[in-house]
C-alpha positions as CSV (number, residue, x, y, z in Angstrom):
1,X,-30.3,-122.2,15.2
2,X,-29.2,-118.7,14.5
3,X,-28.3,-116.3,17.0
4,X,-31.2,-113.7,17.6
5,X,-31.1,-110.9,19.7
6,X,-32.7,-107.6,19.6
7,X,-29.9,-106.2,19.9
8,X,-29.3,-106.7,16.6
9,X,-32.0,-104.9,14.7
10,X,-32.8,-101.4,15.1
11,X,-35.9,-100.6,17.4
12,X,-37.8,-97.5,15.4
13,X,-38.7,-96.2,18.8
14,X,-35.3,-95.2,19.6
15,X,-36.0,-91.9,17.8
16,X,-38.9,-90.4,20.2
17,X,-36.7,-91.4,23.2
18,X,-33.8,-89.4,21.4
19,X,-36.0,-86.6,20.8
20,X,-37.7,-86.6,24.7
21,X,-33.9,-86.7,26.0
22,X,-33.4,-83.1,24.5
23,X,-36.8,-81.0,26.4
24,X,-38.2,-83.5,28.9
25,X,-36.9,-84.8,32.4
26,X,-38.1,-88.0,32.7
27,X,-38.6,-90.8,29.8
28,X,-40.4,-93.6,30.8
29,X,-39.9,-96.9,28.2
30,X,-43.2,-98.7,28.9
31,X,-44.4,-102.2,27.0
32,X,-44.4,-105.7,28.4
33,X,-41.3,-108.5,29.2
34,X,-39.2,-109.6,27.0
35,X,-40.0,-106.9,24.8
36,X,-36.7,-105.8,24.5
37,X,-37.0,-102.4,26.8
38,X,-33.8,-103.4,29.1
39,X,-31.6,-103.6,25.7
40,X,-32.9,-100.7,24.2
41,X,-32.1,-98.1,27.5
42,X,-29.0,-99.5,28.3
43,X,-28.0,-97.7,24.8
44,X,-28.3,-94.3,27.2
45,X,-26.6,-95.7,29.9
46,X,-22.9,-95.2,31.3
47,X,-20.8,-93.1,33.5
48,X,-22.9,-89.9,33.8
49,X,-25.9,-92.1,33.4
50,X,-25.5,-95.3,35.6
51,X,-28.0,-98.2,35.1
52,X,-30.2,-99.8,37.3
53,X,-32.4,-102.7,37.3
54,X,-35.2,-103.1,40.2
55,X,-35.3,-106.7,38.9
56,X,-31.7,-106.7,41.6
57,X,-33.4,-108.2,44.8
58,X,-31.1,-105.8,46.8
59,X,-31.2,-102.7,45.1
60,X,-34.7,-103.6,45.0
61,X,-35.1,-104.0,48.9
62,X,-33.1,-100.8,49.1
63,X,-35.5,-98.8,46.8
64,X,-38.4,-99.7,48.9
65,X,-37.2,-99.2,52.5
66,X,-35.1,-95.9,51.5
67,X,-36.3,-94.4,48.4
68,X,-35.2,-90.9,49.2
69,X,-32.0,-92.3,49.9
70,X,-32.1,-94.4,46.8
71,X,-32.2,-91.5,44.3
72,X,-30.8,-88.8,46.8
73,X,-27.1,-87.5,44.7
74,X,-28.1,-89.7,41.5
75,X,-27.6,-87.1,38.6
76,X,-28.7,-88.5,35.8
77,X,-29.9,-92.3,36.0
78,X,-31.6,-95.5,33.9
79,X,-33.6,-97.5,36.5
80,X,-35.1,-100.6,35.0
81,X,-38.9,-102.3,35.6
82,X,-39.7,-99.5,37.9
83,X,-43.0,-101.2,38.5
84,X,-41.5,-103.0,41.2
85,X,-41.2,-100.0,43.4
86,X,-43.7,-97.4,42.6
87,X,-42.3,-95.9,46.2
88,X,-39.5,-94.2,44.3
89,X,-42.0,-91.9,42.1
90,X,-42.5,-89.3,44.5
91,X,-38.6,-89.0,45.5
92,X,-38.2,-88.8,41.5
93,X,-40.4,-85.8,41.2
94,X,-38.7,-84.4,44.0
95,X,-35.1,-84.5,42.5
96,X,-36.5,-83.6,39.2
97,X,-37.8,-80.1,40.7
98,X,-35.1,-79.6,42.5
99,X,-32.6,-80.2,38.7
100,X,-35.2,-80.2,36.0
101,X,-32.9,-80.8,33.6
102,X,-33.9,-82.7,30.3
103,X,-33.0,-86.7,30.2
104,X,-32.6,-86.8,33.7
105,X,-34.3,-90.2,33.8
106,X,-35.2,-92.9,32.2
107,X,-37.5,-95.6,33.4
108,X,-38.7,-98.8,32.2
109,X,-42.2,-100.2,33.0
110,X,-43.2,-103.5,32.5
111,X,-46.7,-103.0,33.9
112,X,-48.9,-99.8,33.1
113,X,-48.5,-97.5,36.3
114,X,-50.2,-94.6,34.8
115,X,-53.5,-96.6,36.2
116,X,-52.2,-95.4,39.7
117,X,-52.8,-92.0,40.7
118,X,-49.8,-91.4,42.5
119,X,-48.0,-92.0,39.4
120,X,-49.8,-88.9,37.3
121,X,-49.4,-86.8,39.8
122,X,-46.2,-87.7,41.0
123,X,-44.7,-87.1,37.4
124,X,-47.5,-85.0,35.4
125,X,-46.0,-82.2,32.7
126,X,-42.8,-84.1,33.7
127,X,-42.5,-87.2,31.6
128,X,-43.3,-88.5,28.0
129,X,-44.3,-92.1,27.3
130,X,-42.8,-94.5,24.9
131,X,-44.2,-97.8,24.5
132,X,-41.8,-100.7,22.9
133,X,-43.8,-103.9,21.8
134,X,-42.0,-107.1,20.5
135,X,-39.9,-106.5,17.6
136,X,-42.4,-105.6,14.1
137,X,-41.4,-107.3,11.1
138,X,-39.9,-103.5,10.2
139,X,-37.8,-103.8,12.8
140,X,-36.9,-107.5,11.7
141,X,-35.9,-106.3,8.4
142,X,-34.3,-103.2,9.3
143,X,-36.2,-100.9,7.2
144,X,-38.6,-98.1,8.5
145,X,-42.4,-98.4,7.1
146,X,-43.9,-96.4,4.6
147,X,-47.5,-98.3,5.3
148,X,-49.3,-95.5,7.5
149,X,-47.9,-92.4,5.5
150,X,-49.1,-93.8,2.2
151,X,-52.5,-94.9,3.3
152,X,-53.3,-91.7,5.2
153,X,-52.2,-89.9,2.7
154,X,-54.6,-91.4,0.0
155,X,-52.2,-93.8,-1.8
156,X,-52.0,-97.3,-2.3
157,X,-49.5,-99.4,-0.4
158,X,-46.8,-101.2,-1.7
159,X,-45.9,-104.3,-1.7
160,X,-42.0,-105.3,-3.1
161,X,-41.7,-108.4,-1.7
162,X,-44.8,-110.2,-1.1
163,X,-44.9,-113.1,1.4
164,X,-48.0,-115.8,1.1
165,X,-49.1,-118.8,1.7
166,X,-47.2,-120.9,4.0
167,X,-44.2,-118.5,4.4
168,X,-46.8,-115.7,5.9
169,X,-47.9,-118.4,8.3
170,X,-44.5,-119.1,9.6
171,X,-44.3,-115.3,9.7
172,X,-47.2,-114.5,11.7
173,X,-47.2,-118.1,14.1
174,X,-43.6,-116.3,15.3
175,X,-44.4,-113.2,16.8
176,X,-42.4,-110.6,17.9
177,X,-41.0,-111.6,20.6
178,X,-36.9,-111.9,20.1
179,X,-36.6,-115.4,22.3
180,X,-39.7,-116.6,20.3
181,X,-38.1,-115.6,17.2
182,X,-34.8,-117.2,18.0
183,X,-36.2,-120.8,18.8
184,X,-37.5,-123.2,16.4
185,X,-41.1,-123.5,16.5
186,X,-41.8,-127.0,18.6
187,X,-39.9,-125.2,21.5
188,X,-41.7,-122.1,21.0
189,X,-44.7,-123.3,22.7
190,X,-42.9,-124.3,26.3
191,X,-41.3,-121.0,26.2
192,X,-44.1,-119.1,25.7
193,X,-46.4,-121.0,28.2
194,X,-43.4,-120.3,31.2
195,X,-43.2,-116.7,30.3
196,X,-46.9,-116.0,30.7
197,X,-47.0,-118.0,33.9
198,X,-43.8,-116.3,35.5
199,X,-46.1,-113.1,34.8
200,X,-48.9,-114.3,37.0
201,X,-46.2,-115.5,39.6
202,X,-43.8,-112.7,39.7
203,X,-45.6,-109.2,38.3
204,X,-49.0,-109.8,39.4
205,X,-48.7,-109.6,42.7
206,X,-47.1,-106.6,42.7
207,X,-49.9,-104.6,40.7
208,X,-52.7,-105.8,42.0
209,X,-54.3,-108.6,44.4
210,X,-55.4,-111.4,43.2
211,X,-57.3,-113.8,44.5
212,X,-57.4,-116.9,42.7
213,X,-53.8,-116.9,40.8
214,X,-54.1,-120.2,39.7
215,X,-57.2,-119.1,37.4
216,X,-55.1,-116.6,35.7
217,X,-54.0,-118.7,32.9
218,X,-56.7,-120.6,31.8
219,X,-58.5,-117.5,31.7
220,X,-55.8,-115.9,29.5
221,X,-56.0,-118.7,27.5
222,X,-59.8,-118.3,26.9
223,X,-58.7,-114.7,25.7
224,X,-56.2,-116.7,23.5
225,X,-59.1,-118.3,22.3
226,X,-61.1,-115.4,21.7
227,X,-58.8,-112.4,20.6
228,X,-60.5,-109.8,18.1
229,X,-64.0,-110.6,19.7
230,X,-66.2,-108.4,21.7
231,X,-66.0,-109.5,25.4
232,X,-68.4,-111.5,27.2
233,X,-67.2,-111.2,30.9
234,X,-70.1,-113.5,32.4
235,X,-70.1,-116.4,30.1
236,X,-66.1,-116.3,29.9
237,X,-65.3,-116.3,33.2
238,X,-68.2,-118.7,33.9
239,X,-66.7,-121.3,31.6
240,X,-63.9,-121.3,34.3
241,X,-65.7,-120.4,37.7
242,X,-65.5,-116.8,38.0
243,X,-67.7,-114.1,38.1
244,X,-68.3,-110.9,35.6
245,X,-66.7,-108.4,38.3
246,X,-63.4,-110.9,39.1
247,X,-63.1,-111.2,35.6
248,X,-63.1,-107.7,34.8
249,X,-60.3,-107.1,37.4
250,X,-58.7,-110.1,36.4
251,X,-58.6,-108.7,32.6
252,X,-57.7,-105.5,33.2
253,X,-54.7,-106.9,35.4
254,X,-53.4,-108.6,31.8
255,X,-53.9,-105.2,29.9
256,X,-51.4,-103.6,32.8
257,X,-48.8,-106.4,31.8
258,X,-49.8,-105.2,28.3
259,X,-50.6,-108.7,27.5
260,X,-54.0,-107.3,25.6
261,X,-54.8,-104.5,23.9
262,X,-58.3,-102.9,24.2
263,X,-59.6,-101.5,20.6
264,X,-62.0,-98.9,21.0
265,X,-64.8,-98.9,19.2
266,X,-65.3,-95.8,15.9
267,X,-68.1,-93.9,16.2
268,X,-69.9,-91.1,14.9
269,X,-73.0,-88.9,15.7
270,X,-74.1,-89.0,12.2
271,X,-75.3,-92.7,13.1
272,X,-76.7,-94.2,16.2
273,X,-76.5,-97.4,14.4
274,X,-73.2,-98.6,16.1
275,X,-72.0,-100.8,18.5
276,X,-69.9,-99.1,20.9
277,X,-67.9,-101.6,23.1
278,X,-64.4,-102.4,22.4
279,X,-62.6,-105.3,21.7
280,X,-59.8,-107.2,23.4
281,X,-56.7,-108.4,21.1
282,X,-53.8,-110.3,22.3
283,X,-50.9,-108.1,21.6
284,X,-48.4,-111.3,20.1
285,X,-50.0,-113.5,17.5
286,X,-47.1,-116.1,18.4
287,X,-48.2,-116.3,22.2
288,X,-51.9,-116.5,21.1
289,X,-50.2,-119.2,18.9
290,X,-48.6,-120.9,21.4
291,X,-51.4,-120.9,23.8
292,X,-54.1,-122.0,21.4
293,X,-52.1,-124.8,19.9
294,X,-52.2,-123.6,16.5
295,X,-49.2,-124.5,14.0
296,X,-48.3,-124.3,10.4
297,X,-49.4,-128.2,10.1
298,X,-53.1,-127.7,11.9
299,X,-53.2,-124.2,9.9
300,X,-53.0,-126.6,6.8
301,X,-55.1,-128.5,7.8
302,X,-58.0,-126.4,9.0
303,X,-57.4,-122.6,7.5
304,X,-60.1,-121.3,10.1
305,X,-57.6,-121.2,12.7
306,X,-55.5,-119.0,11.1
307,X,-57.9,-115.9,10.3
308,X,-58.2,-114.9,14.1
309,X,-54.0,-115.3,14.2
310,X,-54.1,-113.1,11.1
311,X,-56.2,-110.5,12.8
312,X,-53.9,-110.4,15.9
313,X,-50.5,-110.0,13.9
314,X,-51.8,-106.9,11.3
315,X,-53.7,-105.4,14.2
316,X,-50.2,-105.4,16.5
317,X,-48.4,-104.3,13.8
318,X,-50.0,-101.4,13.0
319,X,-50.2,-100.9,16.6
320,X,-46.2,-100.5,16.6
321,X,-46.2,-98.5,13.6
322,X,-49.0,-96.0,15.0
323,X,-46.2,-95.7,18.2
324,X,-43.8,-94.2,15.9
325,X,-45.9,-91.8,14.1
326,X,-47.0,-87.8,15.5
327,X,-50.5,-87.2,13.8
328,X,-51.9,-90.6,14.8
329,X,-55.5,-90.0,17.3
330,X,-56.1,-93.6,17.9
331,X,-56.9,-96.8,16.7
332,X,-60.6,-98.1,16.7
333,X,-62.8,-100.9,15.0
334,X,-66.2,-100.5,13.4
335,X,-69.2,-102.6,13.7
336,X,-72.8,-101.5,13.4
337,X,-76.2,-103.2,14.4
338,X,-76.3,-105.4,11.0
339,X,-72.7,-106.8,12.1
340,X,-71.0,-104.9,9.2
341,X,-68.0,-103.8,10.7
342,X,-64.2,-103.2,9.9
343,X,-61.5,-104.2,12.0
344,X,-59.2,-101.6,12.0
345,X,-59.9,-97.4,11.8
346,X,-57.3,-95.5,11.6
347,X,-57.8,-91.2,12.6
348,X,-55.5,-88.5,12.8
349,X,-55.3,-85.9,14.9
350,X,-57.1,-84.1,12.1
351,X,-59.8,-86.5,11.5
352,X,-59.0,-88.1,8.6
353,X,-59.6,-91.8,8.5
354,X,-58.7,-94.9,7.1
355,X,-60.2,-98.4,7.2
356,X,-58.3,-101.6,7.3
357,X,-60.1,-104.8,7.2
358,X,-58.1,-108.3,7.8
359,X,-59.2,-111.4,5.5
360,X,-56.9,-114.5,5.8
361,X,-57.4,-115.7,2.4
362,X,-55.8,-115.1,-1.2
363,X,-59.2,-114.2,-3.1
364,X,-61.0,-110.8,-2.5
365,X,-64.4,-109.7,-3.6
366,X,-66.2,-106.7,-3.6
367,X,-68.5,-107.9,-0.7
368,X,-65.3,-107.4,1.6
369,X,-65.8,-103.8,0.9
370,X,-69.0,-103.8,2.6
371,X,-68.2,-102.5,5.9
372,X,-65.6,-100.0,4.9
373,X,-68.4,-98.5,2.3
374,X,-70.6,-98.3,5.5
375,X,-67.8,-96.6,7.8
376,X,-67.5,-94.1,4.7
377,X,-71.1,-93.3,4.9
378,X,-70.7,-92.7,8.9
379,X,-68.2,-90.6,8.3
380,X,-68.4,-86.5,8.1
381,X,-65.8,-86.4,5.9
382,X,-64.8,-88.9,3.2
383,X,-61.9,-92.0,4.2
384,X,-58.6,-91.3,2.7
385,X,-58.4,-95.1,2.1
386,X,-60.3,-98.1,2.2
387,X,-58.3,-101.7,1.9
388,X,-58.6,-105.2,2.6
389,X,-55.7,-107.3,3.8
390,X,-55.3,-110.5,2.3
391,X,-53.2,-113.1,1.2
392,X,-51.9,-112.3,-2.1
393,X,-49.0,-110.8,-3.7
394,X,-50.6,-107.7,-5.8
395,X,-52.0,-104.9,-5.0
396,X,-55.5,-104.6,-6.7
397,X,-58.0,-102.1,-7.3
398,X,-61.9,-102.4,-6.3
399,X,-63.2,-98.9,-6.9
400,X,-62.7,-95.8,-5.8
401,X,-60.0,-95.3,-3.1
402,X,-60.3,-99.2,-2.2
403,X,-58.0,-101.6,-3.0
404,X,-57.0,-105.1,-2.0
405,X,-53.3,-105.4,-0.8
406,X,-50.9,-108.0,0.7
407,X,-51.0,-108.2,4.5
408,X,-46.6,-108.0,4.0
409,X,-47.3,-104.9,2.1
410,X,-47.5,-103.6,6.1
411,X,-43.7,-103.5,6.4
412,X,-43.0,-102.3,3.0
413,X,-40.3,-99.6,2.9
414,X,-41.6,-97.4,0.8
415,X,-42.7,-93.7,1.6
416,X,-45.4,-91.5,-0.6
């Protein structure tokens, strides 16, 4: 087994903390366990910028019963999962006002505070947000993305070293996450299963009550289960004795541990044709992986399994990539009332648009064009791109400004 850490490979959002350190007091590194946020900060840390983690039971106890005195003649500092005492926000704006000077800070979050109040108006105008997901295959290769650039610009992706079949399997069944990464894959599985569950043990009860704890995972396994869908809270959380409201909370309490991520659904006032809820992706294929059972030897054996795995992995990494770059609006997915739909829409800050839709096989035809022609027609201005991910090594052309391309074109180095 080699030795993997991310440590070794170069984390792309290094640069928007770099620039926030020049013009902004407080930088706040948010994104979930095991993610690699800890490694990455400590790069800031040292004399004039000591480190602290909250994840210390007795700095910890100290932040909560004296959090004046906890940050009261700190200059500059690093302070570490600062989830765990949200009382130290207020005496951080405080010492920020009284020395607004930039870079003063920098926090790490493992849970989403910006859901509490206090939090945006302890630190409002006053902090910038970076998240850091598990590593992208980018950042695994050591070689920044030209994927978004190209598309939004108009131009087809490349794709230099295509990866199919069985190898983007392996690919997408490890994840992101370094200690995933690291193992070999029969010992993936246990790990993954004890990180989610130290989650629920440890972090939950320190955003949010929860009633019925032990119901946590087999509901997040369901979501395993159904990642990319449209939820159903009722007949979900009745397949496991909860109700719609508890599993709401309950849902919204693994998008905090940024466990999920909610995709918004596209849509435009030129149509009234479109369904307009959101859907709910796990953000690490190899955890939905590992939680659904799924290898490379019941992928070969049933190639329905991998498609919604597929889905998960292009949708996360674009989600990482879309972290890194300025003109980026938001990420949505398409579907209108005849169940066309696309599963990824891309829009600038400008407006422009570009479809993505994920197909886990190596043959395309023109029918997979069908709900990116109808997110065209929705549009008021025509997409910059339409393509379908697939399985294959070349990059093909299906008409105008559609084209089919390899799903490992998505970590291509190559800029327009």
């Amino acid at each position: 087994m080699s030795d993997f850490s991310s440590a070794l490979f170069p984390r792309f959002a290094a640069r928007q903390i770099e620039s926030a350190l020049e013009d902004t007091p407080v930088i706040m590194v948010v994104g979930p366990r095991q993610a690699g946020k800890s490694t990455l900060v400590r790069r800031y840390s040292g004399p004039d910028r000591p480190y602290f983690t909250l994840d210390d039971e007795t700095l910890l106890s100290s932040a909560r019963s004296d959090p004046s005195g906890f940050v009261r003649d700190m200059g500059r500092a690093v302070i570490d999962e600062i989830q765990r005492a949200p009382e130290l926000l207020p005496s951080l704006k405080m010492a920020v006002d009284e020395g607004r000077s930039p870079g003063r800070f920098i926090l790490t979050g493992s849970a989403d505070l910006l859901t509490l109040p206090t939090v945006s108006e302890s630190l409002a105008g006053r902090m910038e947000i970076v998240p850091l997901l598990p590593l992208s295959q980018a950042e695994v290769r050591g070689e920044r993305p030209g994927f978004l650039k190209r598309i939004l610009a108009g131009l087809p992706p490349k794709c230099s070293s295509p990866i199919v079949g069985r190898d983007l399997v392996r690919v997408v069944l490890s994840g992101g996450y370094p200690e995933m990464l690291r193992r070999e894959p029969k010992r993936r599985r246990p790990w993954a299963r004890d990180y989610v569950e130290s989650l629920f043990v440890r972090d939950v009860r320190e955003i949010a009550g929860v009633e019925r704890r032990d119901l946590l995972l087999p509901l997040f396994r369901l979501l395993a289960l159904q990642s990319g869908q449209i939820p159903n809270f009722t007949r979900w959380g009745g397949e496991i004795g909860l109700d719609d409201k508890t599993t709401r909370k309950y849902v919204s309490v693994f998008e905090r541990l940024f466990l999920l991520h909610r995709l918004p659904s596209w849509h435009s006032n030129r149509t009234s044709r479109l369904v307009k809820s959101a859907k709910l992706h796990l953000v690490d294929s190899g955890i939905q992986a590992s939680l659904t059972g799924v290898t490379e030897e019941t992928v070969e054996a049933d190639r329905s399994r991998f498609g919604p795995l597929l889905e998960t992995f292009a949708v996360s990494e674009i989600l990482k990539q879309a972290s890194w770059e300025e003109n980026i609006a938001g990420l949505f997915h398409f579907r209108d009332k005849d169940q066309d739909e696309v599963d990824l829409v891309l829009e600038t800050d400008g407006g422009q648009l570009a479809g993505i839709e994920i197909k886990a096989s190596a043959t395309v035809t023109p029918r997979d064009f069908r709900g990116l022609e109808k997110l065209d027609r929705s549009s008021s201005r025509p997409m910059a791109l339409g393509i379908v991910l697939y399985d294959g090594a070349r990059v093909l052309p299906f008409g105008d400004r559609r084209f089919a391309v390899p799903v490992s074109a998505i970590w291509d180095p190559a800029l327009p």
